[in-house]
Structure formats: structure tokens, C-alpha cells
C-alpha positions in Angstrom: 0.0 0.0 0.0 1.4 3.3 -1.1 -0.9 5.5 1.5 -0.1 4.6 5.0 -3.3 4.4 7.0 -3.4 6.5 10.3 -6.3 6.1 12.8 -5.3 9.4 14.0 -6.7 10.8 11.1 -10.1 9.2 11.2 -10.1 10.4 14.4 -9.7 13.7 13.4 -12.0 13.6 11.2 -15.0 12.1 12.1 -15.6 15.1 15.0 -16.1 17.1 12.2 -18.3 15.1 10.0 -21.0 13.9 12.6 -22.2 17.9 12.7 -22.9 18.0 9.6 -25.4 15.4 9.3 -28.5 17.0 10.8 -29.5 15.6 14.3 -32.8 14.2 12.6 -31.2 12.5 10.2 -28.0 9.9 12.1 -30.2 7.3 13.1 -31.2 6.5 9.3 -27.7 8.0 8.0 -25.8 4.5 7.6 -29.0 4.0 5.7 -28.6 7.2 3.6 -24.4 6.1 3.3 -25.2 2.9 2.0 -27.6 4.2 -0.8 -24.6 6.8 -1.9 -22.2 3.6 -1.9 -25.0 2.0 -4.4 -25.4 5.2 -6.6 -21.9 6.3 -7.1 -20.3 2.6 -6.9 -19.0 2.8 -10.4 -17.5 6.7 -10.1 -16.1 5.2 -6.1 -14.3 2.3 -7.7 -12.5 4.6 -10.3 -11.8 7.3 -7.3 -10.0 5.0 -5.5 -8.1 2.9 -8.8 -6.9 6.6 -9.6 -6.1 8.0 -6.1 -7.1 5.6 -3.6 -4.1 3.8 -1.7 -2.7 1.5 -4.6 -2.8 4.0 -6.6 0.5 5.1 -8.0 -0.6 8.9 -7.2 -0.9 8.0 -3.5 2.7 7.9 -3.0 2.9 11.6 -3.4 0.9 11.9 -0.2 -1.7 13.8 -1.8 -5.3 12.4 -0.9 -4.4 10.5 2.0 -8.0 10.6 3.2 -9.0 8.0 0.5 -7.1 5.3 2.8 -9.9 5.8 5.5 -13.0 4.7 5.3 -14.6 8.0 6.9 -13.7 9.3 2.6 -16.9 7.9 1.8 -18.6 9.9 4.7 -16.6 13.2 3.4 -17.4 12.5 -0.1 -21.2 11.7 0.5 -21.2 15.4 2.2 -19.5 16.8 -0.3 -22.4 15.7 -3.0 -25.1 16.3 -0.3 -24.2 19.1 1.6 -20.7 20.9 0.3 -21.6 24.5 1.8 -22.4 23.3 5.2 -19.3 20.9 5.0 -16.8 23.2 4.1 -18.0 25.8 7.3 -18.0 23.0 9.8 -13.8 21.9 8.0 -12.9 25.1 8.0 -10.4 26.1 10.5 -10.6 22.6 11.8 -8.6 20.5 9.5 -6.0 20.9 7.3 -7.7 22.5 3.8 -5.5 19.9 1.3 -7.4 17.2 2.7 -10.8 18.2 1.8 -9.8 20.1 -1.1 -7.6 17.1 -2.5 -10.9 14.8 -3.0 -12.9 17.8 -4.4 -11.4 17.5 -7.8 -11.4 13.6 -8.1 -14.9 13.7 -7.1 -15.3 16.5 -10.0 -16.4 19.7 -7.8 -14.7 22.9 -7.3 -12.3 23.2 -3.9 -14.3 24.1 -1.1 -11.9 25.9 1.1 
């Protein structure tokens, strides 16, 4: 594996991501995660062949997040609620890693 996987990081991020799902909505979100996994499999599977952890890009250290599991979270909030992600990132986390999957994903940077 080219990206090195850091639990740190999740934990990082994860604080950040649970605001920004609306308090009425966690208890059905793994729900609502699962149904983005379904929609976007096809345009997930070539995110992470181009710049997921095997990919020969990843050893750059650029878009590190895609070795964590919470990138689907962050990546489901980008498509679903980008505004409100950015303000609750901002000034918490570094801006490269939220900005780094913006253009894979095919969106404008955020931050």
C-alpha cells in the first residue's frame, strides 16, 4: 500500500463530519451512506483505482484521506451538503485534505 493508513486521522475527522449530518437524520444515516455507496459505486471504484491507496498517485501523499473509510462519509457530504461541510472543516482540518478529493470527485475546492 502506497498511502499509510493513520487512525489518528479518522479520528480527526469524524468530530467534524457527525455535525454536519443534521441531528434528525444519524439514526437513518448508515442507511442514507449505503444508498450513496450504491449510486456512485462505479465513479467510487475509479476514485480509489486513480487515487485511492494502490494508486501510483498515493505515494505523493496527496489524498491520504482516501485510505480511510470516513472518505466515503466526506465524499457523500461533499455531494449532499458541500456548503455546510466546508464551514463545519474550516479552520478545523487541514484544507488539502478536503480540497484534495474535491477535484477527483469533479467539484470545485471548497476551502
Amino acid at each position: 500500500m502506497h498511502a499509510r493508513f493513520d487512525a489518528g486521522m479518522t479520528g480527526e475527522v469524524l468530530p467534524v463530519l457527525w455535525p454536519v449530518v443534521p441531528e434528525a437524520e444519524r439514526v437513518a444515516y448508515p442507511g442514507r451512506l449505503e444508498e450513496f455507496v450504491d449510486t456512485y459505486r462505479e465513479r467510487l471504484v475509479l476514485l480509489f483505482a486513480e487515487y485511492g491507496p494502490q494508486s501510483a498517485i498515493a505515494k505523493h501523499g496527496r489524498h491520504e484521506l482516501l485510505a480511510h473509510p470516513v472518505s466515503l462519509i466526506i465524499l457523500e457530504r461533499l455531494t449532499a451538503a458541500r456548503f455546510a461541510l466546508a464551514m463545519g472543516w474550516d479552520g478545523e482540518l487541514p484544507d488539502r485534505w478536503l480540497n484534495d478529493l474535491c477535484g477527483p470527485w469533479g467539484i470545485a475546492e471548497v476551502l
